[in-house]
N, C-alpha and C positions, 0 to 999 in steps of 0.2 A: 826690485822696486825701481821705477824708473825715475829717475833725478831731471826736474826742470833744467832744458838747455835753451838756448838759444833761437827762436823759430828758424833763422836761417840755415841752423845746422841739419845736414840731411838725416834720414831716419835713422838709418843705422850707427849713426856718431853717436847717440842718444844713449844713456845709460850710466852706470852705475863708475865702469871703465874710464867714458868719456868724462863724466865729473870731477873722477879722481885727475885724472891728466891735465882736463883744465884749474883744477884748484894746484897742483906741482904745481905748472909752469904758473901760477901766478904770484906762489911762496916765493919761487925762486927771481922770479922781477922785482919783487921787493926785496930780496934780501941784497942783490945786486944793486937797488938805487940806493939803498938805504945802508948798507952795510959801512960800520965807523961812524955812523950819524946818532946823532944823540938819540932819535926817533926813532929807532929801526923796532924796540920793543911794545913802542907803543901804534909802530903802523901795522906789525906779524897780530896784534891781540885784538884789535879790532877789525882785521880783514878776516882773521877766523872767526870770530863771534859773529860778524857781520852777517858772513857766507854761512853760516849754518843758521842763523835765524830769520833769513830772509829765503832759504830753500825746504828749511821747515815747514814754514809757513806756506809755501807751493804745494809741499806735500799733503798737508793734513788737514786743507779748510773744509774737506767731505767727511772728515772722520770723526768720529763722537765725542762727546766733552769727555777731558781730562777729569780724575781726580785729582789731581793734585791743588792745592789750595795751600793759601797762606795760612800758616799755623799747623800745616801738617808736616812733619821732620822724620816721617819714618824712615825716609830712604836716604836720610844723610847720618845713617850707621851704617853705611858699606864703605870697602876700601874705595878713594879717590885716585885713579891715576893720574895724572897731569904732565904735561910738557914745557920743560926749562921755561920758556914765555910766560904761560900759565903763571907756576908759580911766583916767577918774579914781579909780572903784573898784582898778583895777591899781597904780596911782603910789600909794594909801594904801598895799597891799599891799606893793610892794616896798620903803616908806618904813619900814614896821615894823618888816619884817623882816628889811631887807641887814643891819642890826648879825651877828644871828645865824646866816646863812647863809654871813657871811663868815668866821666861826668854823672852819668846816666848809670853808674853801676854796673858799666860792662868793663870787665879785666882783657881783651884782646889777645893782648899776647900774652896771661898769665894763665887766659883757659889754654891759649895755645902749648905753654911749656909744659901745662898738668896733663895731657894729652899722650897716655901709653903710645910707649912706638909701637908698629906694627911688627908681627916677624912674621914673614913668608912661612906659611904651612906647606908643609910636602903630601903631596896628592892632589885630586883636583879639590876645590874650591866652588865652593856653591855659589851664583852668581850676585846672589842675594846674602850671604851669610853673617852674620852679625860679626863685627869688627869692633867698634867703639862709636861711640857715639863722636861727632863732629865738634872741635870746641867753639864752631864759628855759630850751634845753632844757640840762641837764647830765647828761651819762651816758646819753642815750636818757630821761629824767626828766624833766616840765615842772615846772619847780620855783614857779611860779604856778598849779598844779591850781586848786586851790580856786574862782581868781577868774577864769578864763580866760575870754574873752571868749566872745559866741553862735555867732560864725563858728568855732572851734572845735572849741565843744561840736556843731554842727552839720553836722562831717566828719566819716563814720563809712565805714569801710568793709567791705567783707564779703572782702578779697582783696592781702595786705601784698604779692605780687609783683606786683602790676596796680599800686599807688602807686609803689611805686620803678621801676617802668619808666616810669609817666608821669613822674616827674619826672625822669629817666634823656632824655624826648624820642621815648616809647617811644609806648603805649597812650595813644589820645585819652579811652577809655569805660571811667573806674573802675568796679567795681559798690560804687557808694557805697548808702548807707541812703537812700532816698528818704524815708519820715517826717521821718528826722532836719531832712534840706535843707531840706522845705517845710515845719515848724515852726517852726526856727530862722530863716527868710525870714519868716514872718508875724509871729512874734511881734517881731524888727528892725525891720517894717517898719511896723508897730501904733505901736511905741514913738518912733519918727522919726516917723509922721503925730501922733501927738500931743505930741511936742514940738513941732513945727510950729505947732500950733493953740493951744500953750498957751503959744507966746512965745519956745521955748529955741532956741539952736543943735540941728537936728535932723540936720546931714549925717553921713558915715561919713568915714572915718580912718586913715590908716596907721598902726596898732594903735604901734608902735615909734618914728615918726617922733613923732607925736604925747604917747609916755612921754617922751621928750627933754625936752622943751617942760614939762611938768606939772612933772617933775622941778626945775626950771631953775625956776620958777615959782609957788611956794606959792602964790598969788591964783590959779590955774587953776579951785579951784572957785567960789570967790564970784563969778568974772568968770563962769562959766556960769549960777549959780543967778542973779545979775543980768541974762540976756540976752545976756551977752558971746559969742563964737564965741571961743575961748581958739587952738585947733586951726586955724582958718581956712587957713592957709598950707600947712597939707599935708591939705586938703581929698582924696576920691577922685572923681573926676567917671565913673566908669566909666559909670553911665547918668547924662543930664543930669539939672538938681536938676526942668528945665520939666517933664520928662517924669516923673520921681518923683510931684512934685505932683499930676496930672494924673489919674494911674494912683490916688493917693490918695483922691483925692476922686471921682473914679469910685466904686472900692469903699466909700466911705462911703454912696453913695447910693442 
């Protein structure tokens, strides 16, 4: 899929490769102005979110309406990965906010604490498979829109009976948004190679198991901004970290 670049970039710079390398070195300029700055978490969550929702949107104004719609939460019962950033932007959010949601009858972080852990299954994993239902959704409502992680924002589907059969045990081949997927994967995985390169905890996360933790933990971010792995313990190994690396530094070069 070819990734909007630049018009001045000449044709062959143009791609998937050249995207990925422009989103690095742009993690890595931020993390270099910004690093020790009080802002450094909140300038890494909005240059991702940014950068995938503004190259989404290059990708897919020809492509057919989404199903997805508000009030539909089928596909926030699959595992969420997420990235130390990620989540600690989420724990501000839902630290703000539970006073006032709980107003309204929303428990926040008490649906968060009811919230089976995950446990890594052995074998492959269906990419749709039923996990637990999400405790952020209320009413068919993600009541974290705002700040919802990339793996997320990067499920899209064109077919709300093709989701619920997958997750039903049904349908192996949603027709998901492809832009979405491989935007959302690059610009992830941009963001982990240059944390990587620039010193941070760069693995991914069980989106929930890891709000736990943050929650529990006020120092979750200065233990990150310092180098710490806050998350460690409920790391995802679903590809190994040898082969992430690998695959990295390939595409850097």
């Amino acid at each position: 899929m070819p990734i909007a670049q630049s018009a001045a970039q000449p044709a062959e710079a143009e791609g998937p490769v050249a995207f990925f390398k422009a989103q690095h070195q742009g993690f890595l300029d931020t993390f270099s102005a910004y690093r020790a700055k009080p802002d450094l978490l909140d300038r890494v969550w909005m240059q991702a979110f940014t950068s995938f929702e503004r190259n989404v949107a290059d990708q897919t104004h020809q492509l057919p309406v989404l199903a997805c719609r508000k009030g539909c939460g089928t596909c926030c019962q699959i595992l969420v990965a997420a990235t130390a950033p990620e989540v600690l932007m989420v724990a501000r959010y839902v630290r703000g906010m539970a006073a006032g949601f709980k107003n309204v009858g929303i428990d926040l972080v008490g649906r968060l604490y009811g919230a089976a852990d995950f446990v890594e299954p052995s074998g492959n994993v269906r990419p749709m498979a039923l996990v637990r239902e999400c405790p952020f959704l209320a009413e068919g409502i993600c009541v974290i829109y705002p700040v919802r992680p990339l793996a997320c924002r990067g499920h899209a589907s064109f077919d709300e009976e093709a989701c619920v059969s997958a997750l039903e045990g049904g349908l192996d081949n949603v027709p998901v948004s492809e832009p979405h997927r491989t935007v959302r994967g690059l610009v992830q995985n941009a963001l982990q190679s240059a944390m990587r390169d620039a010193g941070f905890a760069w693995g991914l996360y069980d989106l929930v198991a890891a709000l736990k933790i943050a929650l529990a933990r006020p120092d979750c971010e200065a233990d990150f901004a310092n180098g710490g792995d806050p998350f460690a313990t409920v790391a995802l190994d679903v590809v190994s970290r040898d082969e992430m690396e690998s695959t990295f530094d390939r595409l850097k070069s």
